[in-house]
Backbone as JSON, one array per atom type, in Angstrom:
{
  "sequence": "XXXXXXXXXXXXXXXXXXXXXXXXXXXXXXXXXXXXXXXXXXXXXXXXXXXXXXXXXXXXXXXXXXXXXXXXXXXXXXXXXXXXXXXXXXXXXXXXXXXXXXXXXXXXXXXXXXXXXXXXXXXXXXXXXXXXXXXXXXXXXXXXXXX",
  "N": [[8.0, 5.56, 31.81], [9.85, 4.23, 28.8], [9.42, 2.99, 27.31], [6.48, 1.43, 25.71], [5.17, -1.69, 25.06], [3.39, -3.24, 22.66], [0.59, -5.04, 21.17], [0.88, -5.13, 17.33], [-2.19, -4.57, 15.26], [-3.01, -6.17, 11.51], [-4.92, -5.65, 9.06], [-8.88, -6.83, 8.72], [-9.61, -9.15, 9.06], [-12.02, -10.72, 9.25], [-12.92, -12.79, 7.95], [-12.43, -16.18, 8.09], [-10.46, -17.7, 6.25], [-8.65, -15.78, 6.2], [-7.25, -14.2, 8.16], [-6.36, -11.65, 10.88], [-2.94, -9.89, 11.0], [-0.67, -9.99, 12.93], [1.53, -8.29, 15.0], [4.77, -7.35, 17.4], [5.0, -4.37, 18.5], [7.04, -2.21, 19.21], [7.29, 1.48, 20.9], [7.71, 5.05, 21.51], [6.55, 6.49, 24.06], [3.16, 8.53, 23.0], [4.36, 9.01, 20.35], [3.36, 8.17, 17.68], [4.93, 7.43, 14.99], [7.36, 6.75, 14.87], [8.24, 3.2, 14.99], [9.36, 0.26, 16.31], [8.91, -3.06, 14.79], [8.05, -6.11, 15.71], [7.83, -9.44, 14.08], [6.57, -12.17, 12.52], [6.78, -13.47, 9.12], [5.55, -14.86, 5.88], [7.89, -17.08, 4.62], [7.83, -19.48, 3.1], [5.16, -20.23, 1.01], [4.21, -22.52, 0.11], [4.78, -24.68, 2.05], [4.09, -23.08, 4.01], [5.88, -22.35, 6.14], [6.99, -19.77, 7.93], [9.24, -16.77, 8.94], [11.28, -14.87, 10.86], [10.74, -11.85, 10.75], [12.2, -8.86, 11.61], [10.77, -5.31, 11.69], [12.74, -2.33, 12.16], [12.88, 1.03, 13.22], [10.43, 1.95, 11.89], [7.53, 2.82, 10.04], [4.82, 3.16, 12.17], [1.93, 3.41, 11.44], [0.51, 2.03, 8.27], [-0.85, 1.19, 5.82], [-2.03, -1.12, 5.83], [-2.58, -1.47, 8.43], [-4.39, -1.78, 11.52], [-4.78, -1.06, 14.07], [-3.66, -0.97, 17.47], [-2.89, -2.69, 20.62], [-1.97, -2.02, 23.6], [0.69, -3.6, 25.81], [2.06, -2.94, 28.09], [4.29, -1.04, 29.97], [7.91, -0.66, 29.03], [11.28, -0.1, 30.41], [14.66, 1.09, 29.07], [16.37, -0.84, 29.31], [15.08, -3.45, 29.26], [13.58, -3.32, 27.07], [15.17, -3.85, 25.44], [16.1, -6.46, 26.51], [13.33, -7.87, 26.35], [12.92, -7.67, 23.45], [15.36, -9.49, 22.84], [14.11, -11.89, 23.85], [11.45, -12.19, 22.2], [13.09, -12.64, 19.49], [14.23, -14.71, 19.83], [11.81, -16.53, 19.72], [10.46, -19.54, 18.2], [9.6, -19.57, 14.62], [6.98, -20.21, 12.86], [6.52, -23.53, 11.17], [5.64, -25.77, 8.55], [2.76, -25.56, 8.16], [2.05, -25.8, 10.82], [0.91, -23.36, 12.89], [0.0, -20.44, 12.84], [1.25, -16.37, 12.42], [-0.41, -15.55, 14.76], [-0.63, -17.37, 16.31], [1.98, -17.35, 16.77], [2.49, -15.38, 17.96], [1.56, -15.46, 20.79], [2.98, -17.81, 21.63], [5.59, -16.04, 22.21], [4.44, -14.1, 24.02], [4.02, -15.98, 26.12], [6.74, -16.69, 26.62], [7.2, -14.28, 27.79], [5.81, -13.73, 29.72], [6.25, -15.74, 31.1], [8.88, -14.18, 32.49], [8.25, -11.97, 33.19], [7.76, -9.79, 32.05], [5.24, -8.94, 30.91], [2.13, -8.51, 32.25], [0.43, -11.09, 34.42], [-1.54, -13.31, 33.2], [-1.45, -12.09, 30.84], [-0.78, -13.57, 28.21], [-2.98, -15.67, 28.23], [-5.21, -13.8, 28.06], [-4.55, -13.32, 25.18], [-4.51, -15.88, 23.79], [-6.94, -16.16, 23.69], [-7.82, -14.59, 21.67], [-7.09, -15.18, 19.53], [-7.63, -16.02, 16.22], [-10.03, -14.26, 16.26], [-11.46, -11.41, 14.51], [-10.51, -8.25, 13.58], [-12.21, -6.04, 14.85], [-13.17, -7.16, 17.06], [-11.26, -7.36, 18.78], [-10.51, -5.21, 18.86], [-12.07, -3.78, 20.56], [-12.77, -5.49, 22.77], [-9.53, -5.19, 23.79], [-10.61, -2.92, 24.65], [-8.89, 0.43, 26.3], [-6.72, 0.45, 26.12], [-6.47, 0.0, 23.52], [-5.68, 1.8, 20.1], [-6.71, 3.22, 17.87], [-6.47, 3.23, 14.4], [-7.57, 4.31, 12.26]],
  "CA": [[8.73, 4.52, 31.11], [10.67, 5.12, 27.62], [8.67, 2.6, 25.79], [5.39, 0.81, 25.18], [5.27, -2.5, 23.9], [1.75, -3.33, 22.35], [0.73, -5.41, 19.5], [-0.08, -4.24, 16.32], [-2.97, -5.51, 14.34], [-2.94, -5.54, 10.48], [-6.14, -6.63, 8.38], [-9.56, -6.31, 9.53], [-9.3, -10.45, 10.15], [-13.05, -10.8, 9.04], [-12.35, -13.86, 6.9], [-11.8, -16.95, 9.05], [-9.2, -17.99, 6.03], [-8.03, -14.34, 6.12], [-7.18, -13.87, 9.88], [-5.85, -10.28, 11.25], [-1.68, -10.0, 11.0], [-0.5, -9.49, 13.96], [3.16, -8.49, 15.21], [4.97, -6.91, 18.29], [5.14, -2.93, 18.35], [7.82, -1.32, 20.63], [7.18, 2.75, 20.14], [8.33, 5.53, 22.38], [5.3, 6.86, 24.29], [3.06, 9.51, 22.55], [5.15, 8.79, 19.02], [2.28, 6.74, 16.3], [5.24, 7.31, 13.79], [7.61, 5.41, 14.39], [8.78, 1.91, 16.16], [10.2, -1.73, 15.94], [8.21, -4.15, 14.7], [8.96, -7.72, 15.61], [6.95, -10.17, 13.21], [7.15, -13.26, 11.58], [6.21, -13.59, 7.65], [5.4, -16.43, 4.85], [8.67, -17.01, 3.3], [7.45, -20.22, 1.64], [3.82, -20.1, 0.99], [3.55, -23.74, -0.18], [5.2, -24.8, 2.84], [3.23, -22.08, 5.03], [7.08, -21.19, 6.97], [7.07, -18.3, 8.42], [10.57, -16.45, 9.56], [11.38, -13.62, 12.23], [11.28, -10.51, 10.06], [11.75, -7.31, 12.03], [11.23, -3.91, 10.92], [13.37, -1.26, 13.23], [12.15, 1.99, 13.18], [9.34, 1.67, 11.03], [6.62, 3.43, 10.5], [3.59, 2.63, 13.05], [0.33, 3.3, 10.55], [0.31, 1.5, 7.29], [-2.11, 1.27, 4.67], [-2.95, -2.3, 6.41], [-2.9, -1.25, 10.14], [-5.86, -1.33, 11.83], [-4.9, -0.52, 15.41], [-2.53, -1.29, 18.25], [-3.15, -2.8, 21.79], [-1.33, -1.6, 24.64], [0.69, -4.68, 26.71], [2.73, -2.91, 28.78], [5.51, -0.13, 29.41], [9.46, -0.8, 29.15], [12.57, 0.58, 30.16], [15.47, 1.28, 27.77], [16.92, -2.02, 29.28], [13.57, -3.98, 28.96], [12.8, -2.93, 25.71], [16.44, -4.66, 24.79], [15.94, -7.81, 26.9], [12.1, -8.25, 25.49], [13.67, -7.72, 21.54], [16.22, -11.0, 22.7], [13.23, -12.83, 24.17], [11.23, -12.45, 21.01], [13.9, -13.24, 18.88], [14.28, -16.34, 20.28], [10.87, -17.55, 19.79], [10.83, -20.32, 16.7], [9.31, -19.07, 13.79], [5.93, -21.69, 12.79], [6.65, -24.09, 10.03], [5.06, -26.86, 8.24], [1.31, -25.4, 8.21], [1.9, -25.91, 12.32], [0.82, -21.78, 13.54], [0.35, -18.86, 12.08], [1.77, -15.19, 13.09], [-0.92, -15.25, 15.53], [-0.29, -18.35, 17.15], [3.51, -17.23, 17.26], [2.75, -14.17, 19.37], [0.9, -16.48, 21.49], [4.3, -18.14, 21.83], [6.04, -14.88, 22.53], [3.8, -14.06, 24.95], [4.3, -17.02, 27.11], [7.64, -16.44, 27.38], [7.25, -12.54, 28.01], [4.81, -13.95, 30.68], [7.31, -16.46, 32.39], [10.06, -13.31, 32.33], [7.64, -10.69, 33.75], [7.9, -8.47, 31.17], [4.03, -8.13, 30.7], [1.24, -8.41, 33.6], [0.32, -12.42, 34.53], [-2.83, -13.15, 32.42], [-1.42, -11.51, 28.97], [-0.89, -14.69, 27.23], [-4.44, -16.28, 28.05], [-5.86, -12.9, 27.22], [-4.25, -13.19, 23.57], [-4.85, -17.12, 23.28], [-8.34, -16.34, 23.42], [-8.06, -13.21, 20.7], [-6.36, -16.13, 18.1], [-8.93, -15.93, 15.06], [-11.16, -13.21, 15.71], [-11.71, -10.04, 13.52], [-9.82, -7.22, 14.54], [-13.13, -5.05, 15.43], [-13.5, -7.86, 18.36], [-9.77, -7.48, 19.21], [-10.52, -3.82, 19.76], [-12.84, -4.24, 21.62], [-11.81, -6.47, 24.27], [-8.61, -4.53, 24.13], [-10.78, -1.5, 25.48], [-8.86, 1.49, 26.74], [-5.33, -0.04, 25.58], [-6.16, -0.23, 21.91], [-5.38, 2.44, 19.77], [-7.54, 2.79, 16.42], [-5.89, 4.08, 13.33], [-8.92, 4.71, 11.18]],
  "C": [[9.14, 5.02, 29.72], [9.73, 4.39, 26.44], [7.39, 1.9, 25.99], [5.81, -0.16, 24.14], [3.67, -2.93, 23.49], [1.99, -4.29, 21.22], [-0.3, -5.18, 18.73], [-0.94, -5.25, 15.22], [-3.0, -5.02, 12.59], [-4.19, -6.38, 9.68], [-7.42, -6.65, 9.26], [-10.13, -7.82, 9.89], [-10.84, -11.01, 9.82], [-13.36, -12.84, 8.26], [-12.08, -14.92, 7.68], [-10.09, -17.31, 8.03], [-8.31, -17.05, 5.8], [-8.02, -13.85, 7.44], [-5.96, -12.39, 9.67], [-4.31, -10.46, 11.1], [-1.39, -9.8, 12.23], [1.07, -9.5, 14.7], [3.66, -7.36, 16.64], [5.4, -5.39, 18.22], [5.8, -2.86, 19.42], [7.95, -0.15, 20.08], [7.77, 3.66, 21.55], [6.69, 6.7, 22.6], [4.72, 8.24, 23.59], [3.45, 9.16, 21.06], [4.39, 7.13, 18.15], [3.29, 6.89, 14.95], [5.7, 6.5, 13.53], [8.09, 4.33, 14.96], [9.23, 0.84, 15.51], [8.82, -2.49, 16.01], [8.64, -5.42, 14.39], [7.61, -8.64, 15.46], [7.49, -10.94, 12.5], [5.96, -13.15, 10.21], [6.16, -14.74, 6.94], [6.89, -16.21, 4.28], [8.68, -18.18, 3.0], [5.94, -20.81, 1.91], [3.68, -21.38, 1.13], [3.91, -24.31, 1.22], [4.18, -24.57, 4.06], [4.47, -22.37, 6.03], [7.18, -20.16, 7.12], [8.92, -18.1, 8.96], [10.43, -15.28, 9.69], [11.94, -12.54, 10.91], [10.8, -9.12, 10.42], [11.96, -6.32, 11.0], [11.4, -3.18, 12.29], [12.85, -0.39, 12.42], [11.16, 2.47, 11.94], [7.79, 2.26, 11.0], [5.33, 2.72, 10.91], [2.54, 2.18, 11.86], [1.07, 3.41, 9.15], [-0.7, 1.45, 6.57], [-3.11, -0.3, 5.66], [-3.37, -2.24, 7.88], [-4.16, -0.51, 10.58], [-5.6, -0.34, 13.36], [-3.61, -1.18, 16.16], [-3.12, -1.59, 19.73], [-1.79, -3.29, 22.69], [-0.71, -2.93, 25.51], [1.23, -4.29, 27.92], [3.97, -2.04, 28.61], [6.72, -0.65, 29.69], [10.31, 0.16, 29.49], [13.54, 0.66, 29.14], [16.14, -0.82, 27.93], [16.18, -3.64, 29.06], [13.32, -4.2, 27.99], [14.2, -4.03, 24.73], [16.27, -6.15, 25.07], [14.53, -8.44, 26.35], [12.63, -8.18, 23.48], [14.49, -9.32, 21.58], [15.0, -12.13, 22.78], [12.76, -13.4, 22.74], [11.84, -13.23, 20.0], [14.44, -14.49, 18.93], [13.13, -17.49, 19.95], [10.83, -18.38, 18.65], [9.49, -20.15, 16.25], [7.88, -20.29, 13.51], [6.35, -22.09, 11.22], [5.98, -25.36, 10.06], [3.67, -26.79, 8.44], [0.74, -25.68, 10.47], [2.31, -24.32, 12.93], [0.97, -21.09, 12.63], [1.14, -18.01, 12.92], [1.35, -15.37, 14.58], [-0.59, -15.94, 16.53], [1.17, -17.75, 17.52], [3.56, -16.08, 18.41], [2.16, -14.69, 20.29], [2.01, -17.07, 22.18], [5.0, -17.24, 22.91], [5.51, -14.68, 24.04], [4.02, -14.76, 26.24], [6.02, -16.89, 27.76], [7.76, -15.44, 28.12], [7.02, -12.71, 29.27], [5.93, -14.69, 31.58], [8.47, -15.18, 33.37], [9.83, -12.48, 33.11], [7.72, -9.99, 33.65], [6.48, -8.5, 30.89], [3.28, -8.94, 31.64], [0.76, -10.48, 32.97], [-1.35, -12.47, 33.75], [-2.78, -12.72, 30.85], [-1.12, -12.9, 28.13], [-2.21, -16.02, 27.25], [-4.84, -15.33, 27.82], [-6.0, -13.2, 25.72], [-4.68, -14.6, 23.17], [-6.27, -16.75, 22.47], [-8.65, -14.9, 22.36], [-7.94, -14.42, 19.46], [-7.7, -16.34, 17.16], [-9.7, -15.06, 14.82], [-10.5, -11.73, 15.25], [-11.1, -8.9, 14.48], [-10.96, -6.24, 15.0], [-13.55, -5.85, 17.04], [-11.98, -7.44, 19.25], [-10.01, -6.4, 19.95], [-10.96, -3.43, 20.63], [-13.0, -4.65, 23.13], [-10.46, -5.93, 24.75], [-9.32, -2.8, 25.49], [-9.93, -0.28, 25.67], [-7.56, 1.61, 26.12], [-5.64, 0.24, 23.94], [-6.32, 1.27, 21.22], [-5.62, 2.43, 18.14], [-6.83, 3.99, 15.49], [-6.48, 4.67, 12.44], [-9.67, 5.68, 11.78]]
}
């Protein structure tokens, strides 16, 4: 396959009011430099709105990246039709979801689409809150530790 989509964890999430970041990695197999990252951000804190802010080819490992777990490989045409999906999903506003919850979102659709194996969006439900050393964990063989 041409790509790997996984998602990448940022923060070590320890904190219940400091939960892990977490956003969609598409990389080209083998290659931790560099990939698309599709993630939503605070753009108004008081609020707590988040909005869809990718980074294209971007580098993988960050000062905040802890790791990466494996969801599933893409084709070139895959990797295009999963980028629309995403992009579609609505952003959380009004203190209703974080990031996490939004890939949660994501997920579900990914899952209807059958772009990643039946079971990946109750896998991730049940990741929502915990510390990224549990994430890794449970990720097992898929996750991919940067430290």
């Amino acid at each position: 396959m041409a790509y790997n989509l996984s998602i990448e964890v940022f923060g070590s999430g320890d904190s219940p009011t400091h939960r892990s970041h977490w956003g969609f990695m598409i990389n080209k197999p083998g290659n931790l430099e560099f990939g698309d990252l599709l993630q939503v951000e605070v753009v108004d804190s008081d609020r707590l709105w988040y909005g869809f802010a990718p980074r294209y080819a971007t580098k993988i490992i960050d000062k905040a990246a802890v790791g990466m777990c494996k969801l599933t490989d893409l084709t070139s045409q895959q990797r295009h039709d999963v980028i629309k999906i995403i992009e579609k999903v609505p952003a959380p506003k009004n203190s209703i979801g974080l990031c996490q919850d939004w890939i949660f979102d994501a997920l579900l659709s990914l899952e209807i689409e059958e772009f990643v194996p039946s079971g990946t969006s109750a896998f991730w439900k049940g990741m929502v809150g915990r510390p990224a050393r549990e994430v890794a964990a449970a990720c097992g063989t898929q996750w991919t530790a940067f430290a």
